[in-house]
C-alpha positions as CSV (number, residue, x, y, z in Angstrom):
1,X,-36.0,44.8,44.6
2,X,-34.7,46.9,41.1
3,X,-36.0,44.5,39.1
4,X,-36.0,43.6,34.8
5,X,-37.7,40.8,33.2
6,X,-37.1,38.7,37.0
7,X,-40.6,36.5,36.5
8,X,-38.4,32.6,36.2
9,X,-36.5,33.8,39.6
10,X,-38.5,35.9,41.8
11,X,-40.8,33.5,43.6
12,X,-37.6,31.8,44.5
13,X,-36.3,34.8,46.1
14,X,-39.0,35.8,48.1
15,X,-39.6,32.0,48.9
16,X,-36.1,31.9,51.0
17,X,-36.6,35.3,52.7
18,X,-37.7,34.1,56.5
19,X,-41.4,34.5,57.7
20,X,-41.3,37.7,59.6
21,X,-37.9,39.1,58.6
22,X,-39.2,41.8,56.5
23,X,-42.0,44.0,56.6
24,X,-42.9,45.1,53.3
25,X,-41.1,43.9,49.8
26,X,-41.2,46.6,47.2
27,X,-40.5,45.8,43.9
28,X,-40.3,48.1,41.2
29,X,-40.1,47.2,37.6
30,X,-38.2,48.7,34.9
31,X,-40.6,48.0,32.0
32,X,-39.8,44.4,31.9
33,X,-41.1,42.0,28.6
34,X,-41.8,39.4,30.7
35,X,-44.8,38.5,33.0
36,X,-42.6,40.2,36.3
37,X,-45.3,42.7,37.4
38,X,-47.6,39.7,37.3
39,X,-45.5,37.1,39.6
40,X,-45.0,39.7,41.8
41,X,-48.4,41.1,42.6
42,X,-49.3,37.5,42.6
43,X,-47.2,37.0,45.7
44,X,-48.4,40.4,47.3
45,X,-45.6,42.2,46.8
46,X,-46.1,46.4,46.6
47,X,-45.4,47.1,43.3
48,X,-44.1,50.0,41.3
49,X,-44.0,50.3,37.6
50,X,-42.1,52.6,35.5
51,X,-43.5,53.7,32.6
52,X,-39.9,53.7,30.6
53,X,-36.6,51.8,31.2
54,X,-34.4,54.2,33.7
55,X,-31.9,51.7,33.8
56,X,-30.7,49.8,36.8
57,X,-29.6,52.8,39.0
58,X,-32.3,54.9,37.8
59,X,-34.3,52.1,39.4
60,X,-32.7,52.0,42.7
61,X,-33.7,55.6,42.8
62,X,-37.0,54.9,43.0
63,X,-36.6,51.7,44.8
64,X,-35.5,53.7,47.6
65,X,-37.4,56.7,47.6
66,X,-40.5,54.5,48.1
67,X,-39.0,52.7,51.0
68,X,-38.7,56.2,52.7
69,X,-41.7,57.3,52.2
70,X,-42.9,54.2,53.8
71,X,-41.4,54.7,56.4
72,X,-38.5,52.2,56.7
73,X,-35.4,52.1,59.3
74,X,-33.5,49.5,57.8
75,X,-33.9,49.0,53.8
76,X,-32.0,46.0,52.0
77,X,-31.4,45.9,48.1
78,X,-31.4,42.8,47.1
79,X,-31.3,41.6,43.0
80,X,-34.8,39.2,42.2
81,X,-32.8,37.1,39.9
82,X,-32.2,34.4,42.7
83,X,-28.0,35.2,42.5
84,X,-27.9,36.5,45.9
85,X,-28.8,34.0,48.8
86,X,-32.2,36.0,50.6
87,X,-31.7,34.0,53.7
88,X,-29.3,36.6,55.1
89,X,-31.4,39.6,55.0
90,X,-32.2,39.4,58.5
91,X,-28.6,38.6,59.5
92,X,-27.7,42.4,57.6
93,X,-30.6,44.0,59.2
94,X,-29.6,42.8,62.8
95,X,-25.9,43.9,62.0
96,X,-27.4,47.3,61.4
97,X,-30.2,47.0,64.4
98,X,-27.0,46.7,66.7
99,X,-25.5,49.5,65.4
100,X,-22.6,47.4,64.3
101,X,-22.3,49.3,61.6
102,X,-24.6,51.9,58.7
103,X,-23.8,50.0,55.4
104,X,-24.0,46.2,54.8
105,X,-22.8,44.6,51.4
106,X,-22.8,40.8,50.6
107,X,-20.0,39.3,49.5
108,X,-19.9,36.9,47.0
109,X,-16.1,36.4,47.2
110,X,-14.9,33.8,50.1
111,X,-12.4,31.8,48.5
112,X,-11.5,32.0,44.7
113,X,-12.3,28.5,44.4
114,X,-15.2,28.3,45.7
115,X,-16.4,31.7,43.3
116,X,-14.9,30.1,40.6
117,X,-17.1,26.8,41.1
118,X,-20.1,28.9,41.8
119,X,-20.2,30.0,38.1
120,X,-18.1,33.4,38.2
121,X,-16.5,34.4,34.9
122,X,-12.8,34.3,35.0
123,X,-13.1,37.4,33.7
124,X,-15.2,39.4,36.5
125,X,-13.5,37.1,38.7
126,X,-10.3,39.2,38.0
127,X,-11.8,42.6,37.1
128,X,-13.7,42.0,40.7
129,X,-10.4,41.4,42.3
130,X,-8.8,44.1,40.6
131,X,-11.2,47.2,41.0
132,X,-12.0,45.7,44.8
133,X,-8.5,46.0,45.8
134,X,-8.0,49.8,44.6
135,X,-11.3,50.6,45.8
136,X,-10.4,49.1,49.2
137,X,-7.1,51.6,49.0
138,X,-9.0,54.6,47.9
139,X,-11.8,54.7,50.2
140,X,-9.8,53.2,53.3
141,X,-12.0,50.0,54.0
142,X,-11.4,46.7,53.9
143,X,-14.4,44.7,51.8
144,X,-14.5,41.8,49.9
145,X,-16.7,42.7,47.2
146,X,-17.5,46.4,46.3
147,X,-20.0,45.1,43.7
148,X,-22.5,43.3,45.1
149,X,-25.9,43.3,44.2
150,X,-27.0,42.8,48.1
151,X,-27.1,45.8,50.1
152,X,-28.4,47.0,53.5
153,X,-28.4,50.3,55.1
154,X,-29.4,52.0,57.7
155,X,-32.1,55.2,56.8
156,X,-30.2,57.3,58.0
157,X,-27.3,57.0,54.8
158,X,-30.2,57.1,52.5
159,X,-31.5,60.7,54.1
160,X,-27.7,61.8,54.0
161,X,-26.1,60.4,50.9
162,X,-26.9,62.2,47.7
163,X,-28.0,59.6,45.7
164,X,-30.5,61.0,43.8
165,X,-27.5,62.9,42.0
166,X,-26.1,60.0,40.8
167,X,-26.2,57.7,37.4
168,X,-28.7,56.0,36.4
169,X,-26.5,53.3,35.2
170,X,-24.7,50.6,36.8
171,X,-21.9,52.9,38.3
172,X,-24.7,54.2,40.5
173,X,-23.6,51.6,43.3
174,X,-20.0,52.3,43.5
175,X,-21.0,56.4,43.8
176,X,-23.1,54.9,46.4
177,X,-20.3,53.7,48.5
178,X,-17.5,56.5,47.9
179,X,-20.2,58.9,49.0
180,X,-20.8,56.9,52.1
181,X,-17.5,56.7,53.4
182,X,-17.2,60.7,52.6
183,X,-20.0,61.5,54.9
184,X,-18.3,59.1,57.3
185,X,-20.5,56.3,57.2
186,X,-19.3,52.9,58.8
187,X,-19.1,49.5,55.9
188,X,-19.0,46.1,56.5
189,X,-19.5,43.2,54.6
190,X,-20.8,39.6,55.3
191,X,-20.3,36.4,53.1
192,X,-23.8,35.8,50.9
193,X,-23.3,32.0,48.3
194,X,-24.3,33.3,45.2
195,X,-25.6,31.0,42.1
196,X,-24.9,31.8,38.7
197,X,-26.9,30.1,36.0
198,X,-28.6,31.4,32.8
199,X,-31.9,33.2,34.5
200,X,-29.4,35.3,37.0
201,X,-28.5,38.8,35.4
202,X,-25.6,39.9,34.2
203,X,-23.6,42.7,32.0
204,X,-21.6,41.6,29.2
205,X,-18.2,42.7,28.7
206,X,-18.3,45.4,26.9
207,X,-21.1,47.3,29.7
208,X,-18.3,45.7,32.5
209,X,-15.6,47.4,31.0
210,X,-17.5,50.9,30.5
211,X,-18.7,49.9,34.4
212,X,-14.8,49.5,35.5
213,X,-13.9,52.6,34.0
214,X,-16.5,54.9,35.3
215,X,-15.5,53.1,39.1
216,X,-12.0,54.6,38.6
217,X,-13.6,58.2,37.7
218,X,-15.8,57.5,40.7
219,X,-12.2,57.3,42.9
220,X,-10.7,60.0,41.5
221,X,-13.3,62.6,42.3
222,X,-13.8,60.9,45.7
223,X,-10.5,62.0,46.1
224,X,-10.4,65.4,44.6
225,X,-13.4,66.4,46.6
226,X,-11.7,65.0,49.8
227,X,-8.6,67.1,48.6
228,X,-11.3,70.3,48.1
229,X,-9.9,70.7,44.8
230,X,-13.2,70.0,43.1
231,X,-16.5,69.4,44.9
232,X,-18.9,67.5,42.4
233,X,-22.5,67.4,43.4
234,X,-22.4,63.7,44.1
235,X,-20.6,64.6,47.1
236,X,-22.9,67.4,48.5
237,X,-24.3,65.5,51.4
238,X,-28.3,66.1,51.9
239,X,-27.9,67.2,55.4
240,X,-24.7,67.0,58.0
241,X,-23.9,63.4,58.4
């Protein structure tokens, strides 16, 4: 859990995880003003503290190099801010268990009525919609939601992707994803109900335009690496996949 000033929402995340789905929750915080660290060692959580803000894929980074070093098979990302419905964790870790598939995301787009009454932006709605639909052509998948802030995968992506290359901003997911599906990694998706009220993060426009932008760049050097016309070092795999 990457988590920043989550203290109002994260007892009610970890209260919907099932008994016995998980065996460890680490949280790291990224210098939070609130009471966060407090909640969360409260409900016996492992907790990491970082002694300046990284920003939200700086603290993914760290998220997920503690996992590793603790040993985990399956790890799932999932945001503390009580958006993302924690019920399905062990639905994405069995999906991955069965070798279904490497990378789970959760999509929060079933219907456009139904994301629409949820609380989605018209706005994102359409920039979601938008970038989903050329990321979909770009990387040759077909997901629902490339920007979802609940994610599963498999260790074996996380010893292979080169992750620890990328941003440390919000971009860092979608480099996430194009460099899975360059080492040949298999994605899937399943539908998670999402809740968007005041307490439940968000960027503003201005960060999600900056965040669109730096997708597309994201595509373009998928493709010029694929192409072998430029190799950036996000794509230089850790080991063979």
């Amino acid at each position: 859990m990457p988590a920043y000033n989550a203290a109002a929402t994260l007892e009610r995340t970890i209260a919907d995880i099932p008994r016995g789905s998980v065996d460890e929750i680490i949280l790291v915080d990224d210098c939070s003003t609130d009471n966060t660290v407090e909640v969360a060692r409260r409900l016996g959580l492992t907790v990491i503290v970082h002694d300046r803000n990284t920003g939200y894929g700086g603290n993914q980074k760290t998220c997920y190099t503690h996992a590793l070093e603790r040993g985990a098979d399956i790890v799932v990302m999932i945001h503390p801010d009580y958006q993302y419905d924690s019920r399905v964790i062990p639905v994405a870790a069995e999906l991955i268990r069965l070798d279904n598939c490497d990378v789970i995301l959760g999509s929060r787009i079933r219907s456009r009525a139904e994301t629409l009454q949820g609380g989605m932006p018209v706005w994102k709605y359409v920039a979601n919609r938008f970038l989903t639909v050329v990321e979909n052509i770009a990387l040759g998948q077909n997901l629902g939601d490339f920007h979802s802030g609940f994610r599963a995968y498999r260790r074996e992506v996380l010893e292979t992707v080169p992750w620890q290359n990328n941003s440390d901003d919000f971009v860092f997911d979608t480099q996430f994803l194009a460099q899975a599906v360059s080492a040949g990694f298999r994605l899937a998706d399943i539908p998670v109900p999402v809740r968007y009220f005041q307490e439940a993060s968000s960027i503003n426009f201005r960060r999600s335009l900056k965040y669109g932008l730096l997708t597309l760049w994201v595509l373009v050097l998928f493709w010029l690496n694929r192409l072998k016309l430029y190799r950036s070092a996000i794509f230089r795999l850790n080991r063979p996949a």
